[in-house]
PyMOL Python script that loads the backbone (N, CA, C, O; Angstrom):
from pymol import cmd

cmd.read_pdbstr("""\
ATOM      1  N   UNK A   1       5.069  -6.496   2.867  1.00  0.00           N
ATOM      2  CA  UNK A   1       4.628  -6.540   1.491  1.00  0.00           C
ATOM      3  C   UNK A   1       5.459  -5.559   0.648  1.00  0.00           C
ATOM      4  O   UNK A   1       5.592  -5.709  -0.566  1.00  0.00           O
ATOM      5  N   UNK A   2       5.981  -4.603   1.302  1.00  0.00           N
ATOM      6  CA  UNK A   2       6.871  -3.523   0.515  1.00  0.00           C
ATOM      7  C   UNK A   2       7.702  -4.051  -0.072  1.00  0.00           C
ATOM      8  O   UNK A   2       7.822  -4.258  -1.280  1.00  0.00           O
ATOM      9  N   UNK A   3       8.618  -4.417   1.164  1.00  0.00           N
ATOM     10  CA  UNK A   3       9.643  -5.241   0.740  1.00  0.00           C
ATOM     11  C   UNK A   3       9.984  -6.142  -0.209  1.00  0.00           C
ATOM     12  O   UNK A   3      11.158  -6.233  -0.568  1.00  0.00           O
ATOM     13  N   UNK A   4       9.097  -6.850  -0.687  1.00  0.00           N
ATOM     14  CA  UNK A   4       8.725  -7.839  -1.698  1.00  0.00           C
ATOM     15  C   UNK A   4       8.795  -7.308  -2.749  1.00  0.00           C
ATOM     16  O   UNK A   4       9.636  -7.623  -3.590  1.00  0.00           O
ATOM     17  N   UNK A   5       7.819  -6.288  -2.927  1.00  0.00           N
ATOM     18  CA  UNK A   5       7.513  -5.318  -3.942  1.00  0.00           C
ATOM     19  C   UNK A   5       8.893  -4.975  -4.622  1.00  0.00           C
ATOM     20  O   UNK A   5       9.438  -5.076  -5.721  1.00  0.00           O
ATOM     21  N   UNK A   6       9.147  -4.517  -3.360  1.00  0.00           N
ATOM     22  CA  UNK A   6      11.074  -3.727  -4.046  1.00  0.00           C
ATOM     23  C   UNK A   6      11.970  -4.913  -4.592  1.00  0.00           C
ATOM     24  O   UNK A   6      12.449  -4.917  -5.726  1.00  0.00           O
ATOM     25  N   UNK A   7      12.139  -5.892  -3.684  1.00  0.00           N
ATOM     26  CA  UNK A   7      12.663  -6.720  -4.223  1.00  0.00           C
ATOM     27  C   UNK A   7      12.469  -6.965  -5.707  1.00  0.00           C
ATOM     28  O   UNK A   7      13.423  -6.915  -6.483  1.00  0.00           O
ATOM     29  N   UNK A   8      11.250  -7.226  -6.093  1.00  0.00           N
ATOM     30  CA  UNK A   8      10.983  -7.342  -7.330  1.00  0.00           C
ATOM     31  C   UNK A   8      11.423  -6.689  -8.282  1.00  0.00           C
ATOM     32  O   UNK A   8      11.643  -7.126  -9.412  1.00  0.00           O
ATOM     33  N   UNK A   9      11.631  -5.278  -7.783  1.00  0.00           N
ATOM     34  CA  UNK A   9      11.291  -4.137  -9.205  1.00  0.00           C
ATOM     35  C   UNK A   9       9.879  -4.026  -9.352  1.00  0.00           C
ATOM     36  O   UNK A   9       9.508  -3.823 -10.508  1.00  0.00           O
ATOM     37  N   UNK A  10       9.004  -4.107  -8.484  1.00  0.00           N
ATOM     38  CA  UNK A  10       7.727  -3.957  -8.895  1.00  0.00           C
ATOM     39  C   UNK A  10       7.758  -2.434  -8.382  1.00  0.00           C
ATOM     40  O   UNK A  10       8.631  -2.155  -7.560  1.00  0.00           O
ATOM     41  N   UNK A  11       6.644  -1.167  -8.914  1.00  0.00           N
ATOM     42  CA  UNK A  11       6.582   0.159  -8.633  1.00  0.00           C
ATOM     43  C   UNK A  11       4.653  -0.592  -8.026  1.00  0.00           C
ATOM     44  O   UNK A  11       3.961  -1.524  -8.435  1.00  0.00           O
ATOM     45  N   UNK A  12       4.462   0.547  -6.820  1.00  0.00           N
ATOM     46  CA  UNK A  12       2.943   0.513  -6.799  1.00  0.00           C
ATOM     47  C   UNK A  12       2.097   0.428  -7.167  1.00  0.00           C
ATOM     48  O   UNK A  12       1.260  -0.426  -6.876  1.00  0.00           O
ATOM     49  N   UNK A  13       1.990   1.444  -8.090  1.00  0.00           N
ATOM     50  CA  UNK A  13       1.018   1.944  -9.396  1.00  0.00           C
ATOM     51  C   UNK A  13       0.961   0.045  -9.710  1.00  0.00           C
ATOM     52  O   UNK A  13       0.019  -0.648  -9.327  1.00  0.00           O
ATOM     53  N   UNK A  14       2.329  -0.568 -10.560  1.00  0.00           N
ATOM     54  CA  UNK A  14       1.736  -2.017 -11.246  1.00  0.00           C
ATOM     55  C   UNK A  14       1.147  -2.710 -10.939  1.00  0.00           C
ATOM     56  O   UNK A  14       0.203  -3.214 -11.547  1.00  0.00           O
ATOM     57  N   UNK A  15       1.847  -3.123  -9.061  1.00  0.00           N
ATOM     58  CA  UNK A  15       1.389  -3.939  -8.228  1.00  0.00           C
ATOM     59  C   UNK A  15      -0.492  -3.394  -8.378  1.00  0.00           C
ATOM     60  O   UNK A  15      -1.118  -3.755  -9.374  1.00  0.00           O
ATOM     61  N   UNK A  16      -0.915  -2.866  -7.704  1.00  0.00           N
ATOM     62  CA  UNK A  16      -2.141  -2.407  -8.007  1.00  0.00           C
ATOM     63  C   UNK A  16      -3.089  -2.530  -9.057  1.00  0.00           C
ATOM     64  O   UNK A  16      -4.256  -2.912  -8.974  1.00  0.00           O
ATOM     65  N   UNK A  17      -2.272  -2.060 -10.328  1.00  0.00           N
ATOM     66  CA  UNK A  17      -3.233  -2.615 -11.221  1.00  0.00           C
ATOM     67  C   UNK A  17      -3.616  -4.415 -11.573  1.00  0.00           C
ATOM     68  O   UNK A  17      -4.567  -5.154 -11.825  1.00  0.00           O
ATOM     69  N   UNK A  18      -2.085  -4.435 -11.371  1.00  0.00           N
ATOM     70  CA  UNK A  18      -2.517  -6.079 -11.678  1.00  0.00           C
ATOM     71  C   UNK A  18      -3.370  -6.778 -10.507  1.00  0.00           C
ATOM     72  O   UNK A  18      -3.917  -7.852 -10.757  1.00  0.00           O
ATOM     73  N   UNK A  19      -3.523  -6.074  -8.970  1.00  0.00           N
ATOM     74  CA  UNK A  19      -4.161  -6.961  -7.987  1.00  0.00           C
ATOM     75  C   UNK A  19      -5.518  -5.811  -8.584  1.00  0.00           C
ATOM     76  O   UNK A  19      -6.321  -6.152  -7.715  1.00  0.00           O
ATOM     77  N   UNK A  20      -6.122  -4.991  -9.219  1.00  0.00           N
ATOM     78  CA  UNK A  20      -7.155  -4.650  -9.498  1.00  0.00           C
ATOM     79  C   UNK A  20      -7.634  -3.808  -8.443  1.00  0.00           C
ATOM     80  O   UNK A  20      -8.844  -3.777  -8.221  1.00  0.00           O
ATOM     81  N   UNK A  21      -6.954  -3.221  -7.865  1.00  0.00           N
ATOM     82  CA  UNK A  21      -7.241  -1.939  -6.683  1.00  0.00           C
ATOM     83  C   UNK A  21      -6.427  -0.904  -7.060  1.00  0.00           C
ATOM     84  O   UNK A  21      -5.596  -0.867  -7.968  1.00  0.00           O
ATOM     85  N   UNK A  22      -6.857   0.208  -6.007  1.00  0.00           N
ATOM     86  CA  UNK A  22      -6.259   1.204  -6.170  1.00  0.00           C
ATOM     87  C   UNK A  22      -5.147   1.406  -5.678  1.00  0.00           C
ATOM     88  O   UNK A  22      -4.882   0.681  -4.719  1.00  0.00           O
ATOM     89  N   UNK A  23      -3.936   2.561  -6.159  1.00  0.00           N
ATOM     90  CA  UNK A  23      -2.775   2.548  -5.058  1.00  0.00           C
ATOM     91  C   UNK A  23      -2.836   2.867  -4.123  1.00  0.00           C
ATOM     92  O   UNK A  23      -2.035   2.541  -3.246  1.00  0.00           O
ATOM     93  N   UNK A  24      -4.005   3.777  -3.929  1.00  0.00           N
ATOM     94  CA  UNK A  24      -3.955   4.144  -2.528  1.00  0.00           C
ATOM     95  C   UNK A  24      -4.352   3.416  -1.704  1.00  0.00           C
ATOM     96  O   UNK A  24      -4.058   3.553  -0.517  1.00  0.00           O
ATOM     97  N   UNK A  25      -5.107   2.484  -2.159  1.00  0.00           N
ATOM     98  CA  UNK A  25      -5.560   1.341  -1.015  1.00  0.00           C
ATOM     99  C   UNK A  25      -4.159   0.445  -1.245  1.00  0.00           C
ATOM    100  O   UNK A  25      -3.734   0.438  -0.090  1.00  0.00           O
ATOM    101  N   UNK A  26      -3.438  -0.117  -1.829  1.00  0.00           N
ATOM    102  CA  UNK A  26      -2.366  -0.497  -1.482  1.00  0.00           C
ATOM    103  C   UNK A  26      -1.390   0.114  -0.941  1.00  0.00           C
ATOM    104  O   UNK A  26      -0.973  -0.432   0.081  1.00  0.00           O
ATOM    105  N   UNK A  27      -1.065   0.701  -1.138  1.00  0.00           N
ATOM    106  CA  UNK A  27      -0.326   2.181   0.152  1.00  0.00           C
ATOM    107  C   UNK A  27      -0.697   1.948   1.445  1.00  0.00           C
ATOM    108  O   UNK A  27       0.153   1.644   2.283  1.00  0.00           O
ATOM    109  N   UNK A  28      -2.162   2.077   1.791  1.00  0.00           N
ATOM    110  CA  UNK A  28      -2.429   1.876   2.852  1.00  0.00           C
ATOM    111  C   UNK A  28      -2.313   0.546   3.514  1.00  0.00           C
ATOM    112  O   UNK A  28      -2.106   0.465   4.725  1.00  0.00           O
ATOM    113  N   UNK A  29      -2.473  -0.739   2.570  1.00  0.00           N
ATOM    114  CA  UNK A  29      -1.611  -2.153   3.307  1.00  0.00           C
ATOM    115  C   UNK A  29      -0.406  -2.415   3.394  1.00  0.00           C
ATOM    116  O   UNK A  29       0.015  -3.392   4.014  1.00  0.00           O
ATOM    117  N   UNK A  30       0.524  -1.351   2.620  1.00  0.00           N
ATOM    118  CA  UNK A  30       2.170  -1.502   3.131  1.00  0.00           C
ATOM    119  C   UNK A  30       2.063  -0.472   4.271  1.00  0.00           C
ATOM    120  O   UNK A  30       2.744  -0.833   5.231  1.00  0.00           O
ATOM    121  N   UNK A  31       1.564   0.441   4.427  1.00  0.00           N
ATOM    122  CA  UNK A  31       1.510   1.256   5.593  1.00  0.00           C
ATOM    123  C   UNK A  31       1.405   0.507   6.765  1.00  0.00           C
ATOM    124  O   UNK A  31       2.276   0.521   7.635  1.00  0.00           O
ATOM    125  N   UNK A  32       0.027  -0.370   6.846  1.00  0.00           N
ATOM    126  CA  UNK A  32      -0.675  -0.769   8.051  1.00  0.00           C
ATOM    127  C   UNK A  32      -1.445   0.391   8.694  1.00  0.00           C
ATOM    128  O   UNK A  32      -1.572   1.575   8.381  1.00  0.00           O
ATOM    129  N   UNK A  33      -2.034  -0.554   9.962  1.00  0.00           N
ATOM    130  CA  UNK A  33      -3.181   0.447  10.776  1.00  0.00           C
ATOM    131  C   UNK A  33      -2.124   1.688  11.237  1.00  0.00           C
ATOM    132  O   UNK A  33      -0.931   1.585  11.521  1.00  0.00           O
ATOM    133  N   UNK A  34      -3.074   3.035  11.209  1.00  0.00           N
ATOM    134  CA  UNK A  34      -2.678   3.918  11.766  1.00  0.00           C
ATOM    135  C   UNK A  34      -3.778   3.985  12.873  1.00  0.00           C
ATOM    136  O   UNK A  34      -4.868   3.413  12.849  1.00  0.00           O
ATOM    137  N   UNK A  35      -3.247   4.844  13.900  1.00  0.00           N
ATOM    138  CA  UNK A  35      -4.498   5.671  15.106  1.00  0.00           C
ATOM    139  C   UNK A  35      -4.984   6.775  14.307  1.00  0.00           C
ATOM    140  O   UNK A  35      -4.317   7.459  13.531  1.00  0.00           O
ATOM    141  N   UNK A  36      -6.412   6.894  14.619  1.00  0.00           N
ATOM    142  CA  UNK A  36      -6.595   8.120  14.886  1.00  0.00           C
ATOM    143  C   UNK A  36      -6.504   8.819  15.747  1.00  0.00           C
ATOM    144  O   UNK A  36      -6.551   8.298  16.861  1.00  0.00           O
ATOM    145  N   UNK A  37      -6.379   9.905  15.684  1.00  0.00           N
ATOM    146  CA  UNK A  37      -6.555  11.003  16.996  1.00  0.00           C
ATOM    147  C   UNK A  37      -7.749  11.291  17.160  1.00  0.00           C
ATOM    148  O   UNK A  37      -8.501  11.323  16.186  1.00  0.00           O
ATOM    149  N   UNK A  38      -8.283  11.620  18.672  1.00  0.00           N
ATOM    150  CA  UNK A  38      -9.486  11.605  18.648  1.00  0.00           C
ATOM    151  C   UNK A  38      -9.463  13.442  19.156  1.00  0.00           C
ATOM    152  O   UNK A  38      -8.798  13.916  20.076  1.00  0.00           O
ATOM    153  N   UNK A  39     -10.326  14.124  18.302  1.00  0.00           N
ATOM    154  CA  UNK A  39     -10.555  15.600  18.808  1.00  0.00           C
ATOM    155  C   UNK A  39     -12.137  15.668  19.847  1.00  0.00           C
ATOM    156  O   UNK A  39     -13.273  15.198  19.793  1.00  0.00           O
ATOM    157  N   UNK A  40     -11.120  16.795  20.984  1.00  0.00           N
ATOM    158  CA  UNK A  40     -12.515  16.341  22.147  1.00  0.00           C
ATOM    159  C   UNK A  40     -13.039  17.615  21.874  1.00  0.00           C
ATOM    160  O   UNK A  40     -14.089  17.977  22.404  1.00  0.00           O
TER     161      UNK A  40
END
""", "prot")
cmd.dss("prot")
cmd.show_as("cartoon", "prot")
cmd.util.cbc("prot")
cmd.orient("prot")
C-alpha cells in the first residue's frame, strides 16, 4: 500500500484523511503485523 501511495505523490496525512482514519492507523497498515514481546 506504501508503494502506491508514493507512486502517487500521495503524503499519509492525505491518504488518511480522505479514507477518514487516522495516520496512525494507516501507518500501522503500511507497516503490517508486528510481534509483541512477551515480558515474563
Amino acid at each position: 500500500m506504501r508503494k502506491i501511495r508514493i507512486d502517487r505523490g500521495l503524503s499519509l496525512t492525505e491518504v488518511a484523511y480522505r479514507a477518514g482514519v487516522t495516520r496512525g492507523f494507516l501507518s500501522q497498515l503500511e507497516r503490517g503485523p508486528r510481534s509483541r514481546s512477551s515480558v515474563p
